[in-house]
C-alpha positions as CSV (number, residue, x, y, z in Angstrom):
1,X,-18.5,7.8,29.0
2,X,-16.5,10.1,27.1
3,X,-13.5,8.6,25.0
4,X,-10.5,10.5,24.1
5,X,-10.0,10.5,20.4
6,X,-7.5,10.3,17.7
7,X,-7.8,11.0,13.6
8,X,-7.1,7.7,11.0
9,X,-6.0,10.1,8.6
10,X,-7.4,13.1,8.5
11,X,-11.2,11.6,9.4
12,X,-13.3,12.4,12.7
13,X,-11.5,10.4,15.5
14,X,-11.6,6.9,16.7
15,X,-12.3,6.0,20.4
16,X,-8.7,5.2,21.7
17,X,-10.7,2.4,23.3
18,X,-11.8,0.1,20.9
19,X,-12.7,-3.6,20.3
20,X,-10.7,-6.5,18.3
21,X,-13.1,-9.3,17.4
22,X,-10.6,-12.0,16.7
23,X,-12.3,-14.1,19.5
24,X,-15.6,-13.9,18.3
25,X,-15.0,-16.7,16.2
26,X,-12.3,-18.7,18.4
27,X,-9.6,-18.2,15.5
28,X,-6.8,-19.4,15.6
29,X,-7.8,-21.6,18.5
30,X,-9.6,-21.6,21.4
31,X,-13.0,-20.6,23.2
32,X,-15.4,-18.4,22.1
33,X,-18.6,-17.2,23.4
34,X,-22.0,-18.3,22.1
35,X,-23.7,-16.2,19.3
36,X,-26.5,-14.7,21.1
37,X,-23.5,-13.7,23.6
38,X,-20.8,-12.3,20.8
39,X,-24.2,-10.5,19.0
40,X,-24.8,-8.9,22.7
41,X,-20.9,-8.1,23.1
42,X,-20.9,-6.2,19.9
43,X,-23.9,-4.2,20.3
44,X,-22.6,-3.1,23.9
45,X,-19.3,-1.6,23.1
46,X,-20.4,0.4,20.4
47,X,-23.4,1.7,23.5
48,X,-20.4,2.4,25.6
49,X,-18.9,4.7,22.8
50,X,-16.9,2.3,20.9
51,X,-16.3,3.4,17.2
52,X,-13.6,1.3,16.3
53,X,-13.9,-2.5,15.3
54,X,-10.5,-4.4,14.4
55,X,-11.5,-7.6,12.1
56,X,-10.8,-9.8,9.5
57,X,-12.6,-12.1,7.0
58,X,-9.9,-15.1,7.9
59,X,-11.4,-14.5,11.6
60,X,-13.7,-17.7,11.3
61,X,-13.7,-21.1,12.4
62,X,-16.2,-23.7,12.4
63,X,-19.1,-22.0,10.6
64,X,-18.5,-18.9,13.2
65,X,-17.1,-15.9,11.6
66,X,-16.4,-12.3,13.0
67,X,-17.2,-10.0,10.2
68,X,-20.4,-12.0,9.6
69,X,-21.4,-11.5,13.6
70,X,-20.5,-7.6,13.2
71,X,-23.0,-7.6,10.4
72,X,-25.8,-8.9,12.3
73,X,-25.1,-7.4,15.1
74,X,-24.3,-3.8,13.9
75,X,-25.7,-2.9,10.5
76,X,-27.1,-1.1,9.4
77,X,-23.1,0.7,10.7
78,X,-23.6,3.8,13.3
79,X,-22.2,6.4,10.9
80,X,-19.0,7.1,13.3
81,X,-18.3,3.4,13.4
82,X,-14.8,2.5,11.4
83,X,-14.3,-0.4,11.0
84,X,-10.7,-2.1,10.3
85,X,-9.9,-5.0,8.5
86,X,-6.7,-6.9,7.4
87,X,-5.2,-8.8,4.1
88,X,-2.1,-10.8,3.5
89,X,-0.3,-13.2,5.3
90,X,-2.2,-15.9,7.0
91,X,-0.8,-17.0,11.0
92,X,-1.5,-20.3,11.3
93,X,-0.6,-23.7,9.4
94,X,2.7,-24.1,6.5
95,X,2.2,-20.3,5.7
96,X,4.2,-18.8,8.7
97,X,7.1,-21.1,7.8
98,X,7.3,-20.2,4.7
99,X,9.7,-17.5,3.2
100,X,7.8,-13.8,3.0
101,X,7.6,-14.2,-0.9
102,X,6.1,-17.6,-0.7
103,X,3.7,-16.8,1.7
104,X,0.2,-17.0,1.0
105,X,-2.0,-13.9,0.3
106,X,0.6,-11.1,-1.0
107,X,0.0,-11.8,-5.2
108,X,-2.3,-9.3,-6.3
109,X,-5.1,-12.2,-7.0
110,X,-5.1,-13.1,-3.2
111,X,-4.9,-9.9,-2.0
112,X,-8.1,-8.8,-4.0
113,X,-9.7,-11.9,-3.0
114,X,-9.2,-11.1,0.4
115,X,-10.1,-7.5,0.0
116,X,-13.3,-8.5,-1.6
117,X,-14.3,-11.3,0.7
118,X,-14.1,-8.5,3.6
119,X,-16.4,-6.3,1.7
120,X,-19.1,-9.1,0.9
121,X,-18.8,-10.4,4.7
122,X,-19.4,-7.4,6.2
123,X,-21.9,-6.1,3.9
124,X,-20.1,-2.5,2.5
125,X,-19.0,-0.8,-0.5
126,X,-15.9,0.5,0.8
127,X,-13.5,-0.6,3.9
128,X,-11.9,2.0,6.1
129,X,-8.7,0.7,6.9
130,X,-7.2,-2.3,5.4
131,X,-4.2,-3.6,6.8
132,X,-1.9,-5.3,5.2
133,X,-0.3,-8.4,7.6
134,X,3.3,-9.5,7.4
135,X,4.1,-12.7,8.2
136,X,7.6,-13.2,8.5
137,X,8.9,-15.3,11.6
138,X,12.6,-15.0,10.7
139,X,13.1,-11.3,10.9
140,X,13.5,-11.6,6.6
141,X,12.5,-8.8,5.0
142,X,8.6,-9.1,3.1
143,X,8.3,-7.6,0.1
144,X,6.5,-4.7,0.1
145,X,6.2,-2.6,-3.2
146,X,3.5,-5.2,-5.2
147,X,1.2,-5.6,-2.4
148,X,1.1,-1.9,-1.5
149,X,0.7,-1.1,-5.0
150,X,-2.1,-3.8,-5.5
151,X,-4.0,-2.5,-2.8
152,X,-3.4,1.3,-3.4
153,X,-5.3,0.4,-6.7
154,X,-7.7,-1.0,-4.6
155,X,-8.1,2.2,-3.5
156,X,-8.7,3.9,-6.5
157,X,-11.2,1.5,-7.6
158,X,-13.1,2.6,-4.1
159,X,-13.0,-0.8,-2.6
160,X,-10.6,0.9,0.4
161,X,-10.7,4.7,1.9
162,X,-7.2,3.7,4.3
163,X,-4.2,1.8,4.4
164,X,-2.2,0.6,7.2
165,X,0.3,-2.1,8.0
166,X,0.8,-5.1,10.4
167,X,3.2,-7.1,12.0
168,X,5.8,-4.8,11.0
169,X,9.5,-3.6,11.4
170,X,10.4,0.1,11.9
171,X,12.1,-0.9,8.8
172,X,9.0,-2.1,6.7
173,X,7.2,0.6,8.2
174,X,9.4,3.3,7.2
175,X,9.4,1.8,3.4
176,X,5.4,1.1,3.3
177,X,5.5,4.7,4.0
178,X,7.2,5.5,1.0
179,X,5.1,3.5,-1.1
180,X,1.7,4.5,0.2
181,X,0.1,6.7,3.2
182,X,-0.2,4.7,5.8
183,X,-2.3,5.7,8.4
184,X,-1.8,2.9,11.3
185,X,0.3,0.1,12.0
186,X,-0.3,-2.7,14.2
187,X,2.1,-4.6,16.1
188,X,2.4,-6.9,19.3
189,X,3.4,-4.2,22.0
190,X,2.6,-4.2,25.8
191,X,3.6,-2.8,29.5
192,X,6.1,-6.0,29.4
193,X,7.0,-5.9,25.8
194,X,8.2,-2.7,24.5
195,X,10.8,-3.7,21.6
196,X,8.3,-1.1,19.5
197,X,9.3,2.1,22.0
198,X,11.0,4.1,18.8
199,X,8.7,3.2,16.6
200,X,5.6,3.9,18.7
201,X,7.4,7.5,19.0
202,X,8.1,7.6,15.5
203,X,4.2,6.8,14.4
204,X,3.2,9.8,16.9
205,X,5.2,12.2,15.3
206,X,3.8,11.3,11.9
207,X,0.8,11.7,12.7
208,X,-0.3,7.5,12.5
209,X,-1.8,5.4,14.7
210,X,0.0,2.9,16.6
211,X,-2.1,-0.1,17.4
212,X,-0.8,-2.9,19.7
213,X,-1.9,-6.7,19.8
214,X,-1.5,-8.8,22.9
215,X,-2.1,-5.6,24.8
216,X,-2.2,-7.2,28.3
217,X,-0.3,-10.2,27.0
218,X,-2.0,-12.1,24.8
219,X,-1.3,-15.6,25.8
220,X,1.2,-15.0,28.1
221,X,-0.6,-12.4,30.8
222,X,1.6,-10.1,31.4
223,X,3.0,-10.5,35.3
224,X,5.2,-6.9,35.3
225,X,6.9,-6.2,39.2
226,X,4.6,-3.6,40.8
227,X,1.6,-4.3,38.1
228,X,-0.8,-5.6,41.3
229,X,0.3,-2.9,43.4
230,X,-0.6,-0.2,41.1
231,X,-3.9,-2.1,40.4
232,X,-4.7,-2.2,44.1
233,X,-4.0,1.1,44.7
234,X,-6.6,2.1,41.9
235,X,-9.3,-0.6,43.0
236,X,-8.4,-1.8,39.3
237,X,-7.4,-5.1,37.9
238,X,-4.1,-5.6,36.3
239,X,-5.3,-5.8,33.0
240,X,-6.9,-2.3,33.0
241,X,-3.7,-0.8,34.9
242,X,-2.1,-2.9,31.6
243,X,-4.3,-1.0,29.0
244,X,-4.1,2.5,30.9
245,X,-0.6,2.4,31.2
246,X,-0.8,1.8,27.0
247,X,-3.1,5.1,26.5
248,X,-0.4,7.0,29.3
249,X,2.0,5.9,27.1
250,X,1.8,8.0,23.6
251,X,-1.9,9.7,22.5
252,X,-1.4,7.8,19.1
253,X,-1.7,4.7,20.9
254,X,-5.5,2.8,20.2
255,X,-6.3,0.3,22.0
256,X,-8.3,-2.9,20.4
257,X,-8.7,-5.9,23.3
258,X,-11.0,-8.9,22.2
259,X,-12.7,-10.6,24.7
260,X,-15.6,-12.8,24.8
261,X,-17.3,-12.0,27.9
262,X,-19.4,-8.7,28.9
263,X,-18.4,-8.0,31.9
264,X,-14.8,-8.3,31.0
265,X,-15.3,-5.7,28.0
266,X,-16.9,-3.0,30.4
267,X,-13.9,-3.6,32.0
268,X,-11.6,-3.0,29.1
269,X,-13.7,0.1,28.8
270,X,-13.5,1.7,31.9
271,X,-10.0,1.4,31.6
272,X,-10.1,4.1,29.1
273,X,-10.9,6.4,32.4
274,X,-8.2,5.2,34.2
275,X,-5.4,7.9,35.2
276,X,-2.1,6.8,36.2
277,X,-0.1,8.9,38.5
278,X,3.8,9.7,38.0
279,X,4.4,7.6,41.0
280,X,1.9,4.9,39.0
281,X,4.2,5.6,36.2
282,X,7.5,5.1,37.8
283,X,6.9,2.1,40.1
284,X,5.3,0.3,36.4
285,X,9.4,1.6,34.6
């Protein structure tokens, strides 16, 4: 199947549909399939065209750790594979309660830790994408300027080709951008949650990609009026309608599920073919 595309700065596109491994590893919480399974999953998407991983080295729990099962699973890389990673603030435990400039992972120390631990897991010289993670759960500012400039030296040392940023406001968007290019951003966005709608715009003007978490929900499915219908009218699941009506909704928009189950990742896939109609469109809002 043939994926439409889209350039993380400047280099040969990425499959708008691509594949987040958080669940891999069960992190934070939660299931997660057996190796031999996740090893299989991996290997699949990338033979249905999928050339863009999301990841991160603090993906792991219990001895089971995503960049370590995209290793096995995948190296030696596919040339076209990208693969995106992400440093700085942690979601789970004290961390998220604490103010941005306490947090852990944002003093140049950590974030080159974190940086470097990504490289060793995943067995590369150079990351495509880091993303830097905010963590603030307070709408307070995070500051911005010394991790930015950390990891644009980072950069320079050839540890990291692209930068992007995570859990972001338009705000902290618009001043990582003045800081450093910025070639993504990654937020929690959806058919049901669309607080992001200028900023989504705002990416695709710039040229950046606009990657949403929880893109059917996360762990609250979304349940939108007139989601089923439109699903039944394709012969499609609400989850696909879900993740078409995301790649309807700006061409900057890539698309990153997890899952741990291969049947539900061809379905995530064949999404990517699914074309809503204006009367799909308008009955969805």
């Amino acid at each position: 199947m043939t994926m439409e595309r889209w350039s993380l700065g400047g280099d040969p596109g990425v499959a708008r549909v691509g594949y987040g491994a958080m669940k891999l590893s069960g992190w934070p919480g939660g299931g997660r399939p057996d190796r031999e399974t996740a090893l299989a999953i991996l290997r699949r998407a990338v033979e249905l065209g999928v050339n863009h991983i999301d990841t991160s080295h603090y993906y792991a729990r219990d001895g089971v750790a995503a960049n370590e099962l995209i290793r096995e699973a995948l190296s030696p890389y596919p040339a076209d594979l990208v693969i995106v990673t992400k440093v700085g603030a942690l979601v789970e435990g004290s961390d998220i309660t604490r103010p941005p400039a306490e947090q852990t992972g944002f003093r140049p120390g950590e974030l080159r830790r974190g940086v470097e631990a990504n490289l060793r897991s995943l067995g590369v010289d150079r990351l495509d994408v880091v993303n830097l993670r905010l963590g603030s759960v307070d709408g307070s500012a995070t500051p911005l300027a010394e991790p930015l400039e950390t990891l644009l030296a980072l950069r320079e040392e050839g540890m990291i080709r692209h930068l992007g940023i995570s859990n972001a406001t338009a705000a902290e968007v618009a001043q990582a951008r003045r800081i450093a290019p910025i070639v993504c951003v990654q937020n929690a966005y959806n058919l049901a949650l669309r607080d992001d709608d200028p900023l989504v715009d705002a990416c695709a003007a710039a040229g950046i990609a606009y990657v949403p978490f929880f893109p059917v929900g996360g762990f609250q499915p979304i349940t939108t009026e007139h989601l089923d219908t439109v699903a039944a009218r394709h012969g499609a699941t609400a989850p696909q309608v879900a993740l078409a009506w995301l790649l309807a909704r700006s061409p900057n928009i890539l698309l990153i599920p997890g899952t741990g189950s291969l049947a539900h990742l061809e379905e995530n896939i064949a999404a990517g073919a699914l074309r809503l109609t204006s009367r799909d469109l308008a009955d969805l809002g």
